[in-house]
TORKOL-4160 file (C-alpha; in steps of 0.2 Angstrom, whole numbers, padded with zeros to 4 digits, m for minus):
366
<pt num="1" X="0518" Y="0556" Z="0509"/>
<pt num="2" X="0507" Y="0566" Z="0522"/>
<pt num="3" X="0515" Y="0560" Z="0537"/>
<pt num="4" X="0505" Y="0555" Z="0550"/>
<pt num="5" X="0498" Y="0570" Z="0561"/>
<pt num="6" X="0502" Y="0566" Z="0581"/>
<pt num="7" X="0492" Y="0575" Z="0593"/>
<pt num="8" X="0504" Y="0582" Z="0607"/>
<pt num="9" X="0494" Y="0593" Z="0620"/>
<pt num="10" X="0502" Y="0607" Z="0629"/>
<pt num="11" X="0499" Y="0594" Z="0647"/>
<pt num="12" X="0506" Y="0579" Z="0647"/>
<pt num="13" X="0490" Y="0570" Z="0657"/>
<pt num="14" X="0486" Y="0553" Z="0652"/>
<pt num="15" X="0474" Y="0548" Z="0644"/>
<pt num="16" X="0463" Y="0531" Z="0651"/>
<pt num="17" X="0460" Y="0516" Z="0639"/>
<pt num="18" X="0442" Y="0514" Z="0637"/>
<pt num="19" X="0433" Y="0495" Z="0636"/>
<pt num="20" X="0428" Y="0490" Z="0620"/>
<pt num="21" X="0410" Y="0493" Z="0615"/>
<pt num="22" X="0400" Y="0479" Z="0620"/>
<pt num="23" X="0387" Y="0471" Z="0608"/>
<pt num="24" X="0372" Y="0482" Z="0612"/>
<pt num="25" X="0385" Y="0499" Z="0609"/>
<pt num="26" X="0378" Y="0512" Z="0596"/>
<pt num="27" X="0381" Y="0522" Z="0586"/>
<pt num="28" X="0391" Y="0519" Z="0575"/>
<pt num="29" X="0412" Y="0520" Z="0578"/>
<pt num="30" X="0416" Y="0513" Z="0560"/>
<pt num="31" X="0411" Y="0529" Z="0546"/>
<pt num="32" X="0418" Y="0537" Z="0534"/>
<pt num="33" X="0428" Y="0554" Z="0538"/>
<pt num="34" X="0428" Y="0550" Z="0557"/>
<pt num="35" X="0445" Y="0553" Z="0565"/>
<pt num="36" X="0454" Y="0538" Z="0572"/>
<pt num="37" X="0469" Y="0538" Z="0584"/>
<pt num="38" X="0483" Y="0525" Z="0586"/>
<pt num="39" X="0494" Y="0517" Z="0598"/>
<pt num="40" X="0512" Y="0517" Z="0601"/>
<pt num="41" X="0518" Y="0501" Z="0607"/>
<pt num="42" X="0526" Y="0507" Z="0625"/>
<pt num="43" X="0512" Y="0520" Z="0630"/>
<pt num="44" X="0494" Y="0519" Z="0634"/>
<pt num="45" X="0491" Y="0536" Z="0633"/>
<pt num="46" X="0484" Y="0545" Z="0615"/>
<pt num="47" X="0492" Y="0562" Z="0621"/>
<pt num="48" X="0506" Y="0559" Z="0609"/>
<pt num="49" X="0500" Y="0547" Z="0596"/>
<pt num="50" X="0495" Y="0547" Z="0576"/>
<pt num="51" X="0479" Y="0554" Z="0571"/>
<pt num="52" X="0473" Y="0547" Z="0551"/>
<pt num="53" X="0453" Y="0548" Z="0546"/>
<pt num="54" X="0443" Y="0533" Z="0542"/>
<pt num="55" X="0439" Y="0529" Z="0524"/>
<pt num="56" X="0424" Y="0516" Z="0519"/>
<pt num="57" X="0417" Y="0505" Z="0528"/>
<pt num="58" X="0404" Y="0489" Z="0525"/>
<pt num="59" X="0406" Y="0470" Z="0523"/>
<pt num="60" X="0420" Y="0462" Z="0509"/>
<pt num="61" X="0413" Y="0444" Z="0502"/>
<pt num="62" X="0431" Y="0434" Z="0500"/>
<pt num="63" X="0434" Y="0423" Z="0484"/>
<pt num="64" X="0430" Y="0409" Z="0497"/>
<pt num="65" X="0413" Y="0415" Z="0503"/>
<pt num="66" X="0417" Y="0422" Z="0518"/>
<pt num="67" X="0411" Y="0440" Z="0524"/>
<pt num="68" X="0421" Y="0450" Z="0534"/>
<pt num="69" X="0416" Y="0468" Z="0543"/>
<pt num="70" X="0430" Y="0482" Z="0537"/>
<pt num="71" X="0434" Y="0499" Z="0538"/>
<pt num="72" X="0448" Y="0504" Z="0525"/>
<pt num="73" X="0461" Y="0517" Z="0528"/>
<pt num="74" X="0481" Y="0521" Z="0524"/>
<pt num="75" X="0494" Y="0509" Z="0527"/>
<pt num="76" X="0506" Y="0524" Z="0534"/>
<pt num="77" X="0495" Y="0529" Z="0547"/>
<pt num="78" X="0503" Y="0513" Z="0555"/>
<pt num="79" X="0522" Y="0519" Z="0550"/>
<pt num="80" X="0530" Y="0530" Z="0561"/>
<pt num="81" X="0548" Y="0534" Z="0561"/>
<pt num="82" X="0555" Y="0529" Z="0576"/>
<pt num="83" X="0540" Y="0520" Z="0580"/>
<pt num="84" X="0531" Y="0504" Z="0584"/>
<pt num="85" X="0513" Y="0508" Z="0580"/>
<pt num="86" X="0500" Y="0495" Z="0584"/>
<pt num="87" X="0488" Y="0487" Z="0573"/>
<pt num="88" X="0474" Y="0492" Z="0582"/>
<pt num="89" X="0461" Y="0507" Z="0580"/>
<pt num="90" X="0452" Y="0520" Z="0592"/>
<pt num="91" X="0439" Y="0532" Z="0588"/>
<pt num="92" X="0441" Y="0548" Z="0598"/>
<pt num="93" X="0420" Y="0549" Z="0604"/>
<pt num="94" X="0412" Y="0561" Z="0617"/>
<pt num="95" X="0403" Y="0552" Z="0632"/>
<pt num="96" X="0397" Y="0556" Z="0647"/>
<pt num="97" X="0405" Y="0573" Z="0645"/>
<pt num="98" X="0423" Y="0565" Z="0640"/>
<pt num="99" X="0432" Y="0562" Z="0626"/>
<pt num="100" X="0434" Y="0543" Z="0627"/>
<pt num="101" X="0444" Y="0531" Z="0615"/>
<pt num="102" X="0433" Y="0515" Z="0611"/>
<pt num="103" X="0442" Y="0501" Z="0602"/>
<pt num="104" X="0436" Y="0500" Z="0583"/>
<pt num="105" X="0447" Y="0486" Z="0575"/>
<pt num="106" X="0464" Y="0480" Z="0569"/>
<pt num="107" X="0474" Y="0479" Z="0553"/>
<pt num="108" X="0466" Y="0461" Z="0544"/>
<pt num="109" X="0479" Y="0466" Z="0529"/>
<pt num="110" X="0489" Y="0479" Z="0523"/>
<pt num="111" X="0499" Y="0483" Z="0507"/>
<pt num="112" X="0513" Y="0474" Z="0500"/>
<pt num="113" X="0527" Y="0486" Z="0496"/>
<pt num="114" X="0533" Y="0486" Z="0479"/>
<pt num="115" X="0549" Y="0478" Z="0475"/>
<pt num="116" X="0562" Y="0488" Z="0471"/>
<pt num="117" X="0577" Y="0485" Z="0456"/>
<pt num="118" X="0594" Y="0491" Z="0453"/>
<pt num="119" X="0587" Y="0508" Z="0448"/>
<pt num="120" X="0578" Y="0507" Z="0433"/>
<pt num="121" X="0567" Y="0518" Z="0428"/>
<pt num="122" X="0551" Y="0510" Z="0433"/>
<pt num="123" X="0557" Y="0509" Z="0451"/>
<pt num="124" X="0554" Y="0527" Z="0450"/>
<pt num="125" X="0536" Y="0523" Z="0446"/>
<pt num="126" X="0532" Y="0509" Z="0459"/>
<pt num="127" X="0538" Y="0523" Z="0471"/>
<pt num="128" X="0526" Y="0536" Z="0467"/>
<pt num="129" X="0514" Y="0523" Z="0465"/>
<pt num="130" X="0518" Y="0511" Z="0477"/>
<pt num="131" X="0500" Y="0505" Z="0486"/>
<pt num="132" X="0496" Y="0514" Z="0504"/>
<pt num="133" X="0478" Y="0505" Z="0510"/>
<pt num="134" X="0476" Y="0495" Z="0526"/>
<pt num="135" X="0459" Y="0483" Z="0529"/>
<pt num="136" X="0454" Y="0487" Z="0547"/>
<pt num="137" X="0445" Y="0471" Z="0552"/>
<pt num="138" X="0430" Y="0478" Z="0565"/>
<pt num="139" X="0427" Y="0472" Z="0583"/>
<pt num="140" X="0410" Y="0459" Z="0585"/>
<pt num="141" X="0399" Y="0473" Z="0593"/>
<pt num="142" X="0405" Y="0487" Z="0582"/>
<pt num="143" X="0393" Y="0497" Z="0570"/>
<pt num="144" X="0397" Y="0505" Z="0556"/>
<pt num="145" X="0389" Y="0520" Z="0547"/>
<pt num="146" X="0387" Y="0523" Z="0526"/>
<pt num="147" X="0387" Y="0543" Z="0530"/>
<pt num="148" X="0401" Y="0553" Z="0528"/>
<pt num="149" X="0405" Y="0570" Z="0534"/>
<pt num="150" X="0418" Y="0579" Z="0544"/>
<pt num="151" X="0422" Y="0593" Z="0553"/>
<pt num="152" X="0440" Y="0603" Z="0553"/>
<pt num="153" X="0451" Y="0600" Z="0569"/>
<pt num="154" X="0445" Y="0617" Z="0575"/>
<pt num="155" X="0425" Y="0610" Z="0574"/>
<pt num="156" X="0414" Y="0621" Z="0568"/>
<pt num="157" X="0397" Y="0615" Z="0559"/>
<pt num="158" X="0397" Y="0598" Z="0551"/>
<pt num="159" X="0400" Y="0593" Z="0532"/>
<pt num="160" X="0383" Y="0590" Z="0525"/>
<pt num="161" X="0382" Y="0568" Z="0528"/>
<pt num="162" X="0383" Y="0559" Z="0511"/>
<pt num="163" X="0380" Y="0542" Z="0508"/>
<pt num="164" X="0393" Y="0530" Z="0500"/>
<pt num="165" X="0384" Y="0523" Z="0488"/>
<pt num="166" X="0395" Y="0508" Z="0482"/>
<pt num="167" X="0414" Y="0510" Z="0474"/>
<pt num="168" X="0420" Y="0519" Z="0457"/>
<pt num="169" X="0426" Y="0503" Z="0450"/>
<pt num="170" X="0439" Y="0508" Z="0436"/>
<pt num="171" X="0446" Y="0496" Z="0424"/>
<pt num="172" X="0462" Y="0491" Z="0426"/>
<pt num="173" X="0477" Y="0499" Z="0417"/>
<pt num="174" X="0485" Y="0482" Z="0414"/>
<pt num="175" X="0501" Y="0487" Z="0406"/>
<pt num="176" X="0497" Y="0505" Z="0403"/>
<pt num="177" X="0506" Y="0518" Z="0416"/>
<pt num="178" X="0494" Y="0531" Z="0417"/>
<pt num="179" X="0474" Y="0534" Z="0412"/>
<pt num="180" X="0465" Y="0551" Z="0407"/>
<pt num="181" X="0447" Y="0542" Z="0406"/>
<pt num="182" X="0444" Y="0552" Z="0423"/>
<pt num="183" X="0450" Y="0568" Z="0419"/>
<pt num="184" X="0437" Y="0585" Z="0424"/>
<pt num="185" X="0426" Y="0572" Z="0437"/>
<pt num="186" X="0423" Y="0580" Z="0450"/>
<pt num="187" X="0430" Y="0572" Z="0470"/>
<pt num="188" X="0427" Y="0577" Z="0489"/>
<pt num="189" X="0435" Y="0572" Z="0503"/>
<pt num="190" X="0430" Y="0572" Z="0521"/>
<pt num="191" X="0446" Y="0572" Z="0533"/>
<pt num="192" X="0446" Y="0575" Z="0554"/>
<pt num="193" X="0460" Y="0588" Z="0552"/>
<pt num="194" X="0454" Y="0600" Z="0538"/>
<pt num="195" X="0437" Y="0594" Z="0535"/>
<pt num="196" X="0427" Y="0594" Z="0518"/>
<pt num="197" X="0434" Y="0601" Z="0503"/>
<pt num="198" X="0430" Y="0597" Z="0481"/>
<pt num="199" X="0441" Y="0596" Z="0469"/>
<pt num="200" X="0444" Y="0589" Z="0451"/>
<pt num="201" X="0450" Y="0572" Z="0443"/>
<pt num="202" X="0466" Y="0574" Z="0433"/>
<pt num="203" X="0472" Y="0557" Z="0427"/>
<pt num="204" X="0476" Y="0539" Z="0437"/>
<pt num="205" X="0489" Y="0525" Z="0438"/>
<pt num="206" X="0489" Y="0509" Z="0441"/>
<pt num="207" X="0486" Y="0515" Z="0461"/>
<pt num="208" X="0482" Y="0531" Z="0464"/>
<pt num="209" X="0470" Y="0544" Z="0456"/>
<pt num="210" X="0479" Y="0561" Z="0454"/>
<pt num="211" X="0467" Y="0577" Z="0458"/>
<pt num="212" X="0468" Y="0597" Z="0460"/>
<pt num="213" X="0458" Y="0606" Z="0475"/>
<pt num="214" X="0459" Y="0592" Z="0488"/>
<pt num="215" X="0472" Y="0602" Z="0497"/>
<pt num="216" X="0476" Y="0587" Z="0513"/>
<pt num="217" X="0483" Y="0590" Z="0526"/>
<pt num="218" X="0493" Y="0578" Z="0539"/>
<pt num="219" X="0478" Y="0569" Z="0550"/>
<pt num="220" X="0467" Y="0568" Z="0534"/>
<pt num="221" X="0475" Y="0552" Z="0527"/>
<pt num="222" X="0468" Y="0536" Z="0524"/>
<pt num="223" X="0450" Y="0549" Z="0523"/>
<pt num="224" X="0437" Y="0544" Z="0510"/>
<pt num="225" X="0439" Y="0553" Z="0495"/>
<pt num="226" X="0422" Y="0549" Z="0484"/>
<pt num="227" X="0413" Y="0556" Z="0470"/>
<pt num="228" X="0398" Y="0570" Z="0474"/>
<pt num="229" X="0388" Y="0566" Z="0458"/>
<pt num="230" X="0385" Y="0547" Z="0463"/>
<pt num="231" X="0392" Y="0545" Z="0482"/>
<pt num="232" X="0405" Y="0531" Z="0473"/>
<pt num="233" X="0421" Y="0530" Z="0484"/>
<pt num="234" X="0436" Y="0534" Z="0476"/>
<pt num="235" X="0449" Y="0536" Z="0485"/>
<pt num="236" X="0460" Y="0536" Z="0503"/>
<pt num="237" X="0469" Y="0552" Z="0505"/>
<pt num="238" X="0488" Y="0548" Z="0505"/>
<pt num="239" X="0499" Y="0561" Z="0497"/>
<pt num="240" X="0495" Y="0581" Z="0496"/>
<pt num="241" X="0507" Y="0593" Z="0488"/>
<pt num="242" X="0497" Y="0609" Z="0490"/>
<pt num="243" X="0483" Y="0610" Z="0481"/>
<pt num="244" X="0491" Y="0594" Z="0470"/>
<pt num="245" X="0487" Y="0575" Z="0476"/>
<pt num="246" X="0481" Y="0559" Z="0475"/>
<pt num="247" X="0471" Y="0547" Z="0484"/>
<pt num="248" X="0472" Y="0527" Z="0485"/>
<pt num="249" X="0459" Y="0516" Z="0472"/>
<pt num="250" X="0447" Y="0511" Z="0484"/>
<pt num="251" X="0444" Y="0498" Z="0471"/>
<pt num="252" X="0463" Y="0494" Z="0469"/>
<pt num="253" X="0465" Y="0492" Z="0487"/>
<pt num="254" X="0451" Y="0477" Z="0489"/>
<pt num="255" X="0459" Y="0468" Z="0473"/>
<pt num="256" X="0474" Y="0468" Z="0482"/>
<pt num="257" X="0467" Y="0463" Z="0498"/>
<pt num="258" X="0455" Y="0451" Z="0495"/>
<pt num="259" X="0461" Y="0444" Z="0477"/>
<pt num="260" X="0445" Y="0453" Z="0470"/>
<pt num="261" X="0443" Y="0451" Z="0451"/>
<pt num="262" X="0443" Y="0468" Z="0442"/>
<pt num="263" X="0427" Y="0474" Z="0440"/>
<pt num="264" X="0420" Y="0463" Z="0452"/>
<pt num="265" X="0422" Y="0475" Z="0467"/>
<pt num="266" X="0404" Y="0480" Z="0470"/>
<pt num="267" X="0400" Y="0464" Z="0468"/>
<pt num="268" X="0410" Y="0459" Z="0486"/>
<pt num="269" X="0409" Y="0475" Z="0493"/>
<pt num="270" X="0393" Y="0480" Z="0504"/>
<pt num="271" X="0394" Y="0499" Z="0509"/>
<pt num="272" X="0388" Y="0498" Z="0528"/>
<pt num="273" X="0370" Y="0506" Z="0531"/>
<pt num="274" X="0364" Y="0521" Z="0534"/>
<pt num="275" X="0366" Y="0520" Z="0555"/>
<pt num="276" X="0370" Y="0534" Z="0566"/>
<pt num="277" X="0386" Y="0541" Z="0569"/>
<pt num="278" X="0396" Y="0541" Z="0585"/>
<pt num="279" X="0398" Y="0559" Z="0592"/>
<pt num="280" X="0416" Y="0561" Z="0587"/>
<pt num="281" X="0427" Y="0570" Z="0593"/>
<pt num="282" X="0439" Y="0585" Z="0585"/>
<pt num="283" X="0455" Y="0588" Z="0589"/>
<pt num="284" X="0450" Y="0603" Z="0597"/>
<pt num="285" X="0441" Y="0595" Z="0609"/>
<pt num="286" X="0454" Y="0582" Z="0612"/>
<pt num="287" X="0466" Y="0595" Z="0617"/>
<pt num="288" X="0452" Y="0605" Z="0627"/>
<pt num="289" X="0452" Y="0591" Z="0639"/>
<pt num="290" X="0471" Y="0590" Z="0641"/>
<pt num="291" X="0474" Y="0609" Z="0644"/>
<pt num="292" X="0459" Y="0620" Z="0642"/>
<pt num="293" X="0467" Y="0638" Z="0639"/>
<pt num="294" X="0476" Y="0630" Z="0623"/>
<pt num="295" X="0460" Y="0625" Z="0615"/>
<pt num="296" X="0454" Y="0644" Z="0619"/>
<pt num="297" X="0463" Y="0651" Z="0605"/>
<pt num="298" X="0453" Y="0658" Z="0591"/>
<pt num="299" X="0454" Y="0645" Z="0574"/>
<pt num="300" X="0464" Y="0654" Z="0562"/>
<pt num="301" X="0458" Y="0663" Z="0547"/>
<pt num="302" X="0455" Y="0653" Z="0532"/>
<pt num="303" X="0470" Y="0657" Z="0518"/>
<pt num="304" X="0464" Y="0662" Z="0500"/>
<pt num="305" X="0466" Y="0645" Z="0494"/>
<pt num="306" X="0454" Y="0639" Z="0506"/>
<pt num="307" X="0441" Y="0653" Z="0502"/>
<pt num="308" X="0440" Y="0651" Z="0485"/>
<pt num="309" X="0442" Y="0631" Z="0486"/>
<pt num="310" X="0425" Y="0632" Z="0502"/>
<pt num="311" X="0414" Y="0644" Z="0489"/>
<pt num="312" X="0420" Y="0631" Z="0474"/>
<pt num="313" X="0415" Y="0617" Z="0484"/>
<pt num="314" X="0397" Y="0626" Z="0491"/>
<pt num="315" X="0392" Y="0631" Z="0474"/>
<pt num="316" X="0396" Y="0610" Z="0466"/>
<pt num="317" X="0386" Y="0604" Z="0482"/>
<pt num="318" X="0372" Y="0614" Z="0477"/>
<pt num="319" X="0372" Y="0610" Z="0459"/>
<pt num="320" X="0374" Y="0591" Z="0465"/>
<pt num="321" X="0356" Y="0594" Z="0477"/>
<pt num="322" X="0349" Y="0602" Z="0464"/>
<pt num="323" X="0353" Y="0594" Z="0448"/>
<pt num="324" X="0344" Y="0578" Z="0460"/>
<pt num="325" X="0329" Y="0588" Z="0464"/>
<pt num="326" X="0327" Y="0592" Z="0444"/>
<pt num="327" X="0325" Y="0572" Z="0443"/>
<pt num="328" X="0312" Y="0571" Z="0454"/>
<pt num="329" X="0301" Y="0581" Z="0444"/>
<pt num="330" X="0292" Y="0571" Z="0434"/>
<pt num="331" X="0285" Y="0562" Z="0452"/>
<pt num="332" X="0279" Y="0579" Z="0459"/>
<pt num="333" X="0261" Y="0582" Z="0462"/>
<pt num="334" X="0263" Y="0596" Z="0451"/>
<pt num="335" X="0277" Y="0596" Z="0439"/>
<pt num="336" X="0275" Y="0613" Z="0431"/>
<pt num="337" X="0273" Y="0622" Z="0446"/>
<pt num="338" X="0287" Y="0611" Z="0455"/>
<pt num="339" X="0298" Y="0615" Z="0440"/>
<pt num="340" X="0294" Y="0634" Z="0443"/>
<pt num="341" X="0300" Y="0633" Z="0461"/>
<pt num="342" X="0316" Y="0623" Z="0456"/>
<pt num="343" X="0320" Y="0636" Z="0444"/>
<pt num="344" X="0319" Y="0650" Z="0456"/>
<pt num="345" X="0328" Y="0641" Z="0469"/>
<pt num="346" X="0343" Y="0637" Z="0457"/>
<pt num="347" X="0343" Y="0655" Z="0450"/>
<pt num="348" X="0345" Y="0663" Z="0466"/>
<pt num="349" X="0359" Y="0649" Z="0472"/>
<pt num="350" X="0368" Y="0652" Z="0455"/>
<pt num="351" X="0369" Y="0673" Z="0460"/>
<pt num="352" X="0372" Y="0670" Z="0476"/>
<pt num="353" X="0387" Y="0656" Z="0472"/>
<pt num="354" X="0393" Y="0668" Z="0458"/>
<pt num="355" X="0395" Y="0681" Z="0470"/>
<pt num="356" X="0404" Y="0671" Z="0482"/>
<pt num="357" X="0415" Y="0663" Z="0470"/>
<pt num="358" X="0418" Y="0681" Z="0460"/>
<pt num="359" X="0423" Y="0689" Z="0480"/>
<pt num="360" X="0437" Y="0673" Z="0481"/>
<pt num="361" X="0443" Y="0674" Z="0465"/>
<pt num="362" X="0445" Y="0694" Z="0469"/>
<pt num="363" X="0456" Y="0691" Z="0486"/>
<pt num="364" X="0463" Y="0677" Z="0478"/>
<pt num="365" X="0473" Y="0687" Z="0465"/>
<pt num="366" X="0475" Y="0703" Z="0476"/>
């Protein structure tokens, strides 16, 4: 699994526990690919503590009838060897020219491990699939935001904001082992320590869906992972082998959680609305304000992998925004002429996307 990434500045500083939001306090703290920090229980400062990314967020209806105010994200983010973390989550927000930690929630449920035989083969299974989600119950007063975006620990612009839409709701495998009915979908994921990157579906288990091009890194766990086509979550970032991974069922997760019956997820789960983001904060900027000439250093560059993965991922967000304009068409004032302008726009996107991507490839194989 990605271990969970601590943030250790070059000063040892404390940093000061910030009150809760009260009532009134917006934007929102609760959105997906936020970055959220943890505490250790024998420290108040977060100069030495986990960093994971926030996945979904919204309102779960139980079985009972009750609603409850979540924010999903991995169950490792609270593991730390050598560790007690606490079930409580902070978002690292800029205010008032600091980088503050405001109180977001704590753990309402998490995973039950699998159990284990005498070494059977399918103990080798519930290992590699053995569930990794925690239900982050929010604080009264806190918002929460449908947008996801992200940007990598060294800043830099903003992903472009994407709804979540609802949750890819896949049918369950029963006694089946592995599934190829998602095989060639396409996936992104938003995480606070490498930011935005696309990739492609491979197969699922009974947990887990198994992808190429996600490329995590530690801090991105527990991220949303969704699909750019519909805005569906997908996913939590848990395990990244280089470009090889896979990502927590968000659908899997809420069954589990909230004895949801398969296929009935979007039925109990409400994404949250579109609200503004909290300013959040990088890492970057977290370390800035511990010891300044550290965060001076210039980000490094990105590796081949990462070029060719960005100019893959620009050129699919762009089919994705275009492909939605083309079904705007028939609305437009003018549909021939709109159709014209669409064309023109999607022919100089697909030269310009080639020639990026042809560049990548190039380096790549140098």
């Amino acid at each position: 699994m990605l271990k969970v990434f601590r943030f250790v500045a070059a000063a040892a500083m404390a940093v000061a526990l910030t009150p809760a939001p009260s009532a009134a306090a917006a934007p929102a703290l609760a959105a997906p690919g936020a970055p959220i920090a943890t505490l250790f229980d024998d420290t108040t400062s977060f100069t030495h503590t986990g960093r994971c990314t926030q996945g979904p967020a919204g309102t779960v209806r139980t079985p009972d009838g009750k609603t409850k105010q979540v924010m999903i994200t991995a169950a490792h983010c609270f593991e730390v060897k050598g560790e007690t973390v606490l079930p409580v989550v902070y978002a690292p927000v800029h205010r008032n020219g600091k980088v503050t930690y405001p109180r977001v929630g704590e753990i309402d449920t998490q995973r039950t491990e699998f159990p284990l035989g005498n070494g059977e083969l399918m103990d080798f299974y519930r290992i590699i699939d053995e569930p990794d989600w925690a239900m982050i119950r929010l604080d009264q007063g806190v918002e929460a935001s449908t947008w996801s975006t992200s940007r990598s620990q060294w800043g830099g612009a903003a992903s472009p904001a994407v709804a979540i839409t609802g949750v890819k709701d896949y049918p369950s495998l029963g006694n089946q082992l592995i599934a190829f009915d998602n095989f060639g979908q396409p996936i992104c994921k938003d995480g606070m320590r490498t930011g935005r990157s696309c990739g492609t579906q491979v197969a699922r288990t009974q947990n887990f869906v198994w992808h190429v091009g996600l490329d995590f890194a530690s801090g991105d766990s527990g991220g949303i992972n969704y699909d750019p086509r519909t805005g569906e979550a997908v996913g939590l970032s848990v395990i990244g082998f280089g470009p090889i991974g896979n990502s927590q069922q968000v659908d899997r997760a809420l069954e589990q959680a909230y004895d949801i019956p398969d296929g009935q997820v979007n039925q109990a789960f409400t994404p949250a609305p579109k609200a503004q983001r909290a300013e959040f904060a990088t890492l970057r900027d977290e370390i800035a304000q511990e010891n300044p000439a550290a965060a001076d250093r210039p980000a490094p560059a990105p590796s081949k992998y990462h070029r060719l993965n960005d100019a893959v991922g620009a050129a699919q967000a762009d089919a994705a925004r275009l492909a939605g304009e083309a079904g705007q068409l028939p609305k437009a004032d003018n549909p021939v002429a709109a159709a014209q302008d669409l064309a023109g726009r999607a022919n100089a996107a697909a030269r310009g996307h080639a020639g990026e991507i042809r560049s990548a490839i190039d380096a790549f194989v140098k």
